[in-house]
N, C-alpha and C positions, 0 to 999 in steps of 0.2 A: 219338633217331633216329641210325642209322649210314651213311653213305654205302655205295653200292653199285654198283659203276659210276657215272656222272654222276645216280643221284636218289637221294631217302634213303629209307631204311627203316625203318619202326618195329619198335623191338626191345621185348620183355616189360619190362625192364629202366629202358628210358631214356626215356619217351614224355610228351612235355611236354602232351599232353591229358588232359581231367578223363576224359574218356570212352575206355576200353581197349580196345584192337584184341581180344583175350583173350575179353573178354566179351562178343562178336558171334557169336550163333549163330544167328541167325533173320533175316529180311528186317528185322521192325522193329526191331533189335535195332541193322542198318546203318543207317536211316532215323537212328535216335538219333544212331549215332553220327558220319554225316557230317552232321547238323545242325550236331552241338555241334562238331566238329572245323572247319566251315568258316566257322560263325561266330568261333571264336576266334582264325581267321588275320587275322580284321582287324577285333577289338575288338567284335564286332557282343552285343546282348543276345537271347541264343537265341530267348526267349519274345515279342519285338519282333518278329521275322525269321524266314520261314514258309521249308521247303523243298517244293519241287515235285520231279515226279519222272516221269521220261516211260521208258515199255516200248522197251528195243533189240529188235529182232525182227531173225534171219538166217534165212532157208530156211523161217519160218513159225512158228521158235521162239523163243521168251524165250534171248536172249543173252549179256544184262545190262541193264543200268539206269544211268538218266542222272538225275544229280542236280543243283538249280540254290538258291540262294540268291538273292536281288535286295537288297541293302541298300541304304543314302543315297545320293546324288549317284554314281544308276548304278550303285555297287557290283555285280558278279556273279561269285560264284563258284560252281566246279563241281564235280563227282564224277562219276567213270565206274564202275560198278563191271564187270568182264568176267568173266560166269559162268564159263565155260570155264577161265580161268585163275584163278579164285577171289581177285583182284586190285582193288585198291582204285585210281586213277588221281583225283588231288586238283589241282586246277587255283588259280590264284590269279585276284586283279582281275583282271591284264594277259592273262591268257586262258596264262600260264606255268606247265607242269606244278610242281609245287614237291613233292610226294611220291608213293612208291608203296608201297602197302601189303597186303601178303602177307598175307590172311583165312588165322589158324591152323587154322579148322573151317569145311568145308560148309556152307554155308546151307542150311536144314530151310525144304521149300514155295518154291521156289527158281520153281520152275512156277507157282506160283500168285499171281504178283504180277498187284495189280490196274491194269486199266488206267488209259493215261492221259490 
């Protein structure tokens, strides 16, 4: 990750997650990958720790997508993804944005996310 202004950003290059910002083209493709990305902010075992996922809706449309982990002793972290800006927003325990991350490609069915 490279700083960029006051947050970081994942570069092709530098990206200490198993799972690559790169190979995110589809909604589930995100679901993976802020899974495995938020659970590895705090040791969590992916397949232990489920992510939820609730519809942002502006003006009556899909905007983006909110993503939640719940781990041990209250653990919860987040993910916002903002359609419009094609934009990953990564939250830690303490509710502190800790990255942002710049989706290289569209998401494909971006409409069609299920509710939640």
């Amino acid at each position: 990750m490279r700083l960029h202004g006051r947050h970081r950003v994942a570069t092709k290059t530098n990206h200490p997650m198993h799972a690559k910002v790169d190979d995110v083209h589809t909604l589930d493709d995100l679901r993976r990958f802020v899974h495995e990305t938020l659970c590895t902010k705090e040791n969590l075992v992916a397949n232990e720790f489920h992510v939820s996922e609730a519809r942002l809706i502006r003006g009556g449309e899909l905007c983006g997508l909110q993503f939640c982990v719940r781990g041990p002793r209250s653990v919860r972290l987040a993910a916002i993804w903002a359609a419009d800006q094609n934009v990953l927003y990564l939250y830690d325990a303490k509710g502190t944005r800790y990255a942002k991350v710049r989706l290289a490609k569209r998401l494909a069915a971006a409409t069609h996310a299920p509710a939640a």
